[in-house]
C-alpha positions as CSV (number, residue, x, y, z in Angstrom):
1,X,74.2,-16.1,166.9
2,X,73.9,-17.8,163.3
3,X,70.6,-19.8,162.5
4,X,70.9,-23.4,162.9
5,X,68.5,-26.2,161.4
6,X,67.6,-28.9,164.4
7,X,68.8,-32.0,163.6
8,X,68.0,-34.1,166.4
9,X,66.7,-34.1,170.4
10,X,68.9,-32.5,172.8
11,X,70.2,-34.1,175.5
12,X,72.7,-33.5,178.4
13,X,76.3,-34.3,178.3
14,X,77.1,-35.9,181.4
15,X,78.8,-38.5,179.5
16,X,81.2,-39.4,176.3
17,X,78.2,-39.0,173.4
18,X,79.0,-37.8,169.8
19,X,75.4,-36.4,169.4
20,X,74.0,-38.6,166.8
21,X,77.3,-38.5,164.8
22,X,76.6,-34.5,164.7
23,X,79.5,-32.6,162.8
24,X,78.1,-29.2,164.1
25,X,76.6,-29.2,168.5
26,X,74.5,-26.4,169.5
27,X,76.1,-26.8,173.2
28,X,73.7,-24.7,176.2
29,X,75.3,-24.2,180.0
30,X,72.1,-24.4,181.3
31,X,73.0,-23.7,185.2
32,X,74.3,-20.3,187.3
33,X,77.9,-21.7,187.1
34,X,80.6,-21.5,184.6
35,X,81.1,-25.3,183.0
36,X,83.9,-27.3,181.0
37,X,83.1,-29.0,177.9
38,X,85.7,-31.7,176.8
39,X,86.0,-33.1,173.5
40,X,88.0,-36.0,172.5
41,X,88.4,-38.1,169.4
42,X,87.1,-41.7,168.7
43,X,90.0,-43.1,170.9
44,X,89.6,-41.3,174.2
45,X,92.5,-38.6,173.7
46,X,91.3,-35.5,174.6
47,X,91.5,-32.8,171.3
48,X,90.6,-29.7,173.9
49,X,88.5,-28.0,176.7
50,X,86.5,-24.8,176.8
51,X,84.6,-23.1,179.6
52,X,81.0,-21.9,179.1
53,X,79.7,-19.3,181.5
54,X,76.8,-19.4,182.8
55,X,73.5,-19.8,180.4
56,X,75.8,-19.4,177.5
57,X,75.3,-21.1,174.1
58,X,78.1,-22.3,171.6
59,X,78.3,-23.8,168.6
60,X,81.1,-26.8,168.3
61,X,82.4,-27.9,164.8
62,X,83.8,-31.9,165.4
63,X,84.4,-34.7,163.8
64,X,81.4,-37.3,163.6
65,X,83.2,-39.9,166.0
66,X,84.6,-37.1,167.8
67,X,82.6,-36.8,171.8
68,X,82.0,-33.9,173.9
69,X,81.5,-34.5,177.5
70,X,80.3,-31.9,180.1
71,X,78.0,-32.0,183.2
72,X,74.0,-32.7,183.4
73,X,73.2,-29.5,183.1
74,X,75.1,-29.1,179.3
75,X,72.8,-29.6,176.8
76,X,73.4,-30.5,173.3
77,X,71.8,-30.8,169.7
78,X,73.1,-31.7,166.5
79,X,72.4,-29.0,164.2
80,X,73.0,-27.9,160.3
81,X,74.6,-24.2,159.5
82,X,72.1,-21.8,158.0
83,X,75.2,-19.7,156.8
């Protein structure tokens, strides 16, 4: 995995948040299952899904209005690319 600079405090994604206006989410399944991430635009219209297996860790380029929404136990950061 690429470094990432913290940005922010992570937090879960139970509901609709665009993590502090993030462009690039450091996104953690932090439970024994597999999970679906959802992430929609400003409006509420869903751009796509993904699944995360269990304790996996992505890294989600979005627009800054765009949300992601997953379960308690998805965590997310804003971050900044090392690359």
């Amino acid at each position: 995995m690429a470094a990432v600079k913290l940005k922010g405090s992570e937090s879960n994604l139970a509901s609709a948040t665009n993590v502090g206006f993030a462009t690039l989410v450091r996104v953690v399944n932090n439970k024994t299952s597999t999970q679906l991430i959802t992430l929609k635009n400003a409006g509420g219209t869903t751009i796509g899904t993904f699944t995360m297996t269990a304790g996996s860790v992505e890294l989600v380029k979005k627009t800054s209005t765009d949300t992601l929404t997953g379960a308690n136990t998805s965590l997310a950061v804003k971050v900044a690319s090392t690359w």
